[in-house]
N, C-alpha and C positions, 0 to 999 in steps of 0.2 A: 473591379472594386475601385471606387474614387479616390483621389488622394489623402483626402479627409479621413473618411473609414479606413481605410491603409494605416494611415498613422492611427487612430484612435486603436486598433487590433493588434497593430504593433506593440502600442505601452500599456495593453493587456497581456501581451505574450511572455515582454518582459516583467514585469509584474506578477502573472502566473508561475514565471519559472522562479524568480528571484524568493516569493514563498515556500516551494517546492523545499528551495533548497536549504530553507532557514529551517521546515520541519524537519528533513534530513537531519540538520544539526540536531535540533533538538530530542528527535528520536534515540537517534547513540546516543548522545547525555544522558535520557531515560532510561535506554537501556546498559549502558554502565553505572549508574545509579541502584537502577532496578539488582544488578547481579551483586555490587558490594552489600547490598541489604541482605542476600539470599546468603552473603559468604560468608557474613556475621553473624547469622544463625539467632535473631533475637527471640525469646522465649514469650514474649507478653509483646504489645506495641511501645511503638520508638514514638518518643513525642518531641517534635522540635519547638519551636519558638509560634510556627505560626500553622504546622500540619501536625496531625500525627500516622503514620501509617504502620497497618498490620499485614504481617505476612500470616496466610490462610490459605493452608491447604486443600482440597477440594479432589473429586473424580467427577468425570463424567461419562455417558454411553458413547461410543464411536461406532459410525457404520462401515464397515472391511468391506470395501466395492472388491478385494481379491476373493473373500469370498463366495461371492456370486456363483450361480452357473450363467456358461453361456448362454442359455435359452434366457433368459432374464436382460442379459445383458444386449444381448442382440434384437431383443425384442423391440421396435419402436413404442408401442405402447409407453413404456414406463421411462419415456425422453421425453424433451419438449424443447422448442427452439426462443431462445433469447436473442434479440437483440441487441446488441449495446454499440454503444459510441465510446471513440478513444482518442484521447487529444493528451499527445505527446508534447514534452518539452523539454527543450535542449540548449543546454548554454554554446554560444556562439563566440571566437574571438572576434578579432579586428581584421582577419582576411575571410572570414566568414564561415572557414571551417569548424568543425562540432569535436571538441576534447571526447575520448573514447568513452570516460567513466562523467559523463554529463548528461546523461537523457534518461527523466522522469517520466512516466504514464501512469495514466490516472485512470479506469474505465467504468461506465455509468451506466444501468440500464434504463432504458428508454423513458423512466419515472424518473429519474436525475438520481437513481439512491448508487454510490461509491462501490464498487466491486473490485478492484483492483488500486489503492496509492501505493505513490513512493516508488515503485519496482524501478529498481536497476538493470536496463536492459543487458548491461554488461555483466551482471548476477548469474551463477548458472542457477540458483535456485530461486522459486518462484512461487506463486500461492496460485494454485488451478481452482478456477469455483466453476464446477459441474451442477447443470440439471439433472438431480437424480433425489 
């Protein structure tokens, strides 16, 4: 890679990451927003100055992969293989090491559409997206 491209991918990288971590904020903001709404339990919508939002309950169908049978499960028929690409990002100090709770990944299938933000690799929990 030429010097030039180096540096240009470099102040993408930090740039990539520097967002990452501004939506991080903003995500917990969201979602401790989101939970004092749900704690206040409002009966009609909340109208502020410049939004109003409703809390709306809803259901929906879920598919239980537990319970499948094996024959189903094992079956290749009813798999299929995705592709995706993963470009991870990690804050860096000034000796070059990576702080444990700093690295964002983001994963995109091959059409550029988002399948995995945000994940904290240091998370034990995760969002698994299966072909099924």
């Amino acid at each position: 890679m030429s010097d030039a491209l180096h540096r240009c991918a470099a102040s993408l990288a930090d740039e990539l990451g520097a967002v990452r971590d501004r939506i991080k904020a903003l995500k917990a903001r969201e979602s401790a927003l989101r939970q004092a709404l749900l704690d206040a339990r409002p009966n009609s919508a909340v109208m502020g100055t410049r939004y109003e939002v409703q809390v709306v309950t809803g259901s929906s169908r879920r598919f239980d992969r537990a319970a499948l049978p094996d024959s189903i499960l094992q079956d290749p028929r009813y798999w299929r293989e995705v592709i995706t690409r993963t470009i991870t990002a990690r804050a860096i100090d000034e000796h070059g090491s990576t702080p444990p709770d700093a690295r964002h990944r983001a994963t995109v299938d091959m059409q550029g559409t988002p399948m995995l933000t945000g994940l904290n690799a240091t998370e034990d929990r995760f969002d698994v997206i299966e072909p099924f």
